[in-house]
Residue, then its C-alpha position, 0 to 999 in steps of 0.5 A: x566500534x563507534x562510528x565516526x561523524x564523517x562516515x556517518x555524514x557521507x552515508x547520508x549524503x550518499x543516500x541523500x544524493x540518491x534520493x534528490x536525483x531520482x526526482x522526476x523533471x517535476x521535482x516529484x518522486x514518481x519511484x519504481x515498483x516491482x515487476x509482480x507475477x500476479x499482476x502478469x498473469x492476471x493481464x495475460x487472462x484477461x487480455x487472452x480472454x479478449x484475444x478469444x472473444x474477438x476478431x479485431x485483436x491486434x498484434x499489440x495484445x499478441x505481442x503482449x501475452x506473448x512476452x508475459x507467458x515468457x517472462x512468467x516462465x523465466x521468473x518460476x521459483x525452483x519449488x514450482x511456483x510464484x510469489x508476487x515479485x521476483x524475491x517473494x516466497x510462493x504461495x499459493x495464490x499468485x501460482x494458481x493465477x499464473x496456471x489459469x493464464x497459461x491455460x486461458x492463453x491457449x499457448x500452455x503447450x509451449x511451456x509444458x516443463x513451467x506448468x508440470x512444475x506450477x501442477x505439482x506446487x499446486x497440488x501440494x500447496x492445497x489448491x482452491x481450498x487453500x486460497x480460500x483459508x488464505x484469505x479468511x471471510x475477506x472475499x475481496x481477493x479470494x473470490x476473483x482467484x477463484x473466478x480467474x481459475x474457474x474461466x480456466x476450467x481449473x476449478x469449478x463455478x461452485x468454489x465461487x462465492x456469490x457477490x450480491x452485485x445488485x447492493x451497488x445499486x443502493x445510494x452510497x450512503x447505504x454502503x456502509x451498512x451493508x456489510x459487504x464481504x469485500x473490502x470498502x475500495x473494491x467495489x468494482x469487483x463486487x459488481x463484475x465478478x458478482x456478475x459472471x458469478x450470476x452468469x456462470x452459475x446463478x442462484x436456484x431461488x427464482x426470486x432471486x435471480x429475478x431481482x438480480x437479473x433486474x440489476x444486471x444493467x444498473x449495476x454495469x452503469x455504476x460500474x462504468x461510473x466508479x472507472x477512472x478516466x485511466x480505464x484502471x481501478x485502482x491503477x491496479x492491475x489486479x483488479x482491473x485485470x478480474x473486472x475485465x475478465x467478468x465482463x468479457x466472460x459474461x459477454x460484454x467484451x465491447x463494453x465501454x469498461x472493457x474498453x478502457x480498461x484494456x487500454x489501461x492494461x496494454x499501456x502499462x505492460x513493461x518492455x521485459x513482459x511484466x505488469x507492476x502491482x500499481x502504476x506509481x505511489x507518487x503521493x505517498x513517495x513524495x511525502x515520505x521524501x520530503x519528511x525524510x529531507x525535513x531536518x529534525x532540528x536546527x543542527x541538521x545540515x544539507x547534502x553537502x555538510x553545510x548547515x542549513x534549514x532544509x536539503x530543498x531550496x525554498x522554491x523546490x519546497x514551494x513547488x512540491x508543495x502546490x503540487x501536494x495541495x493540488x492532490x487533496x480531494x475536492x469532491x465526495x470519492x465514487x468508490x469510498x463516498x469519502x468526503x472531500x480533504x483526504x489525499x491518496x497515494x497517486x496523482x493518477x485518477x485512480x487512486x482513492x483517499x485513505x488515512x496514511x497519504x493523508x497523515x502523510x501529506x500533513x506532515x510534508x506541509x507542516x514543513x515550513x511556513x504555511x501559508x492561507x492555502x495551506x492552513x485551509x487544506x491543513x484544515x480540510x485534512x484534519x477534519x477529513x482525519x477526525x470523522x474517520x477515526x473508528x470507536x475503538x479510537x485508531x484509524x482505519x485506511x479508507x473508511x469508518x463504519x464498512x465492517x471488521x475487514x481488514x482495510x476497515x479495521x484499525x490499525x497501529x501504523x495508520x493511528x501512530x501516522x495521523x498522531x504525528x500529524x495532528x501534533x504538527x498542526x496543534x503546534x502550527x495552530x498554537x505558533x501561529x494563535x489561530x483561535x478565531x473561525x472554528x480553529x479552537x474547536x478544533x484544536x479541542x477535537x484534535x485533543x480529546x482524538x488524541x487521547x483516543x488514539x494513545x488508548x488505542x496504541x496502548x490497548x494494541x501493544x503485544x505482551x512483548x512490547x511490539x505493535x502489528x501494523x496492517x499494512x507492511x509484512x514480511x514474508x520471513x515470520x510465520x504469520x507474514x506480520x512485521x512488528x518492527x515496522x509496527x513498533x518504530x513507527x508507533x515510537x515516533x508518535x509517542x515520541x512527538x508527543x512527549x510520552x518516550x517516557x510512557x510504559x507503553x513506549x519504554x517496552x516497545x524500545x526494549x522489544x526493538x533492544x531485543x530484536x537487534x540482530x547479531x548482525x548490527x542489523x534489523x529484521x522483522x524480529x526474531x531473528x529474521x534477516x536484516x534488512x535496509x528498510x527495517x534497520x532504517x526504520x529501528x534507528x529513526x525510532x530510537x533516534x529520540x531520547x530514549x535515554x542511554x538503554x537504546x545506545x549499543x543497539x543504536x551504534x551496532x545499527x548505524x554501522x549496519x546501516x552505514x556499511x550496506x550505503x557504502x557496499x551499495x544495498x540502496x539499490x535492493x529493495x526488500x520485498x514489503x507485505x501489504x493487504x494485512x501481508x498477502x500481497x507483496x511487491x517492492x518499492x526502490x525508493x524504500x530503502x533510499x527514503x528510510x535511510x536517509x529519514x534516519x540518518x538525518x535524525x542520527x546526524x543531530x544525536 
């Protein structure tokens, strides 16, 4: 059945109103993450582990651990164990972080039933080896696991990789040739749990424990350089939670990164007794909304059906707009040594430059008319972009030459992001004839990064038409791999130049065709259920002209879609992989950003 314009034009005002009235009183987008397991139980080890070392612990930390372990326990899957949110499948490593807490709280007889349960999953679930074969040589996450259970005597010091801490002492011009066995932002990690490693268990060879012994205080002193004045790495819990666990089982409980980070920790636990995977994506937030309101073309209309240039006044613009450019880095990044011109994901001081926020901040300030601030930061942007890009001609998300880890490899989501940025500064550039002060040099690297990055794409399409991309998951196909997030959004980069017409294009709209659900709906692809998110993400893709191929699924999704606004589906986020898929967590606002990012584009075809 066709949908009507009406319906379709209240469900995007519906989504529309849902997104303007989750602003904070700044005008940003601030969102909600989910409540994760993981991030709760590694506070708990890590503010029990400190409960134990001192004497001065206040009933702050208490009332903390407390409330965690409960709502750990009430949050237990029926198979006895945990996934990172409360809709995420178990695994096997959230689960064993939440025995160690259990354990290293000293309360664990208060919850005999949650952990005889958690013992059985475990079991089954193959324990510390199975951790290991989950991560593969990427030692960032395996590696404190490991070193969280061995605090809780739950696995032995030799199931612990060594971390050679004593390379963060090198100038960080040389991180990139150093090959580390974590990815590039986790350099915290490798100093303090290489450190309790070393502690713990240190090497047999005298010749090198000397030399690490030798790099003991130099290594703490960059440690306490990279921290953030939040006290939280990354604004993660998780790690910030492993590098105070490090430090206080090696005995350095009153160091001043223990310090901080703890206060980190205490002030970002939620009243309920859970800890969030991260503090907030405001950056990332605020882009995708402001490129989900800018309108497509000039028959778009605002929330209230009347046509105009954009649902934002020109002031609200204005402001979201100084308040992006005021995000963009300034200064060489301690963790990444990335050059100034790169945004992150947060406006909070932990976050760290990577190249989807900044594709993504580009494209918010393409938006409208730029003014010098914004051609210099554009600028800045662009150029931060082009000296990231890999050889292989994709983008990686924070760094060139770390090594073929994941987070430093290259991925179809990030390359098809930052085409779609450099598309909207060519035309800027070309609308406003900016040929003078290098802008035709760069015009000129923007093009032949471009081609680059199309024989990337090109290079990366599955045999079946899809793209994989790094960093979204779904937890429903077997290898926890979501194509359809992959596949629509390279779709928009072919599309924004032009080539819908291209081989590569045509099959990956016949794969999206094909992995349309009975439903109407969209999934991650073959046959997995449908969700808000993905089947936003479907529509906005073949929202283009795609000729009349894409028109029944494109109709059989928008009634989906339409029917899960009016029935209320904004409000349940679907759990989202990241780190290639082995994290989760939700975001509230997803569902609320890619309807109205599609129903936006619908509306004017």
């Amino acid at each position: 059945m066709k949908c009507s314009s009406a319906r379709l034009g209240h469900a995007y005002q519906k989504a529309c109103g849902v997104l303007l009235q989750s602003r904070e009183p700044n005008g940003i987008w601030h969102g909600l993450l989910s409540a994760s397991a993981l991030s709760t139980a590694t506070a708990i080890s890590a503010l029990s582990l400190l409960r134990k070392s001192s004497d001065t612990v206040t009933h702050e930390i208490d009332s903390n651990i407390s409330l965690g372990l409960k709502w750990l326990a009430a949050h237990q899957n029926p198979d006895g164990g945990w996934g990172d949110t409360t809709k995420s499948f178990s695994n096997i490593s959230t689960t064993m972080l939440v025995r160690a807490a259990y354990q290293i709280s000293g309360e664990s007889d208060e919850f005999k039933e949650t952990i005889n349960a958690c013992e059985s999953y475990v079991i089954q679930g193959g324990g510390a080896d199975a951790v290991a074969t989950r991560y593969g040589k990427d030692r960032t996450f395996a590696v404190p696991i490991l070193m969280s259970c061995a605090l809780a005597g739950q696995v032995s010091w030799n199931k612990v990789s060594a971390l050679p801490f004593e390379l963060a002492c090198l100038p960080a011009t040389m991180f990139k040739w150093l090959r580390f066995p974590v990815v590039s932002y986790a350099l915290p990690a490798l100093i303090a749990v290489g450190l309790v490693k070393f502690h713990k268990d240190p090497p047999r060879n005298p010749i090198t424990r000397f030399l690490r012994r030798l790099a003991i205080e130099k290594s703490l002193r960059v440690l306490e350089g990279i921290q953030p004045t939040s006290g939280g790495f990354l604004e993660a819990t998780p790690l910030t939670s492993f590098v105070t666990m490090a430090l206080i089982a090696m005995g350095r409980s009153q160091h001043a990164v223990v310090e901080r980070a703890v206060q980190f920790l205490t002030g970002s636990m939620r009243t309920d007794g859970s800890w969030p995977i991260d503090t907030n994506l405001s950056t990332w937030l605020t882009t995708l909304s402001m490129n989900a309101l800018a309108p497509s073309s000039n028959k778009s209309r605002g929330c209230n059906g009347s046509d105009e240039q954009s649902v934002l006044s020109g002031r609200e613009r204005e402001h979201i707009h100084s308040w992006l450019l005021d995000q963009q880095y300034q200064e060489i990044h301690p963790y990444t040594n990335a050059a100034p011109g790169g945004w992150a994901w947060t406006d909070l001081p932990g976050g760290v430059p990577d190249a989807d926020d900044t594709a993504g901040a580009l494209l918010a300030l393409s938006k409208g008319e730029p003014s010098l601030r914004h051609l210099e930061a554009g600028k800045a942007g662009l150029v931060w972009l082009l000296n990231l890009q890999n050889s292989d001609g994709g983008w990686p998300t924070f760094c060139r030459g770390w090594g073929t880890l994941p987070f430093d490899r290259s991925g179809c989501d990030l390359t098809a992001h930052v085409l779609r940025a450099f598309n909207a500064w060519r035309l800027i550039f070309e609308r406003k004839k900016l040929g003078g002060n290098g802008s035709a040099r760069l015009l000129s690297r923007l093009h032949r990064s471009v081609e680059r990055g199309f024989r990337y794409l090109d290079s990366q399409q599955h045999r079946d038409g899809y793209w994989v991309p790094l960093w979204f998951g779904n937890q429903y196909l077997e290898m926890e791999e979501n194509p359809l997030y992959g596949t629509a959004r390279v779709l928009l980069a072919y599309e924004a130049f032009g080539r819908g017409g291209d081989m590569a294009a045509q099959k990956g709209i016949e794969w999206l065709i094909r992995a349309n659900n009975s439903d109407g709906g969209w999934g991650a692809g073959y046959g997995t259920p449908s969700s808000v998110e993905e089947t936003a993400l479907a529509l906005e893709a073949i929202a283009g002209d795609f000729g009349q191929t894409v028109l029944d699924a494109r109709e059989k999704g928008k009634n989906w879609l339409i029917e899960a606004i009016e029935t209320g589906q904004l409000d349940d986020p679907s759990p989202i992989g990241f780190y290639f898929a082995k994290l989760w967590y939700h975001e509230r606002l997803y569902p609320v950003i890619f309807s109205v990012a599609a129903l936006s584009r619908l509306r004017t075809t």
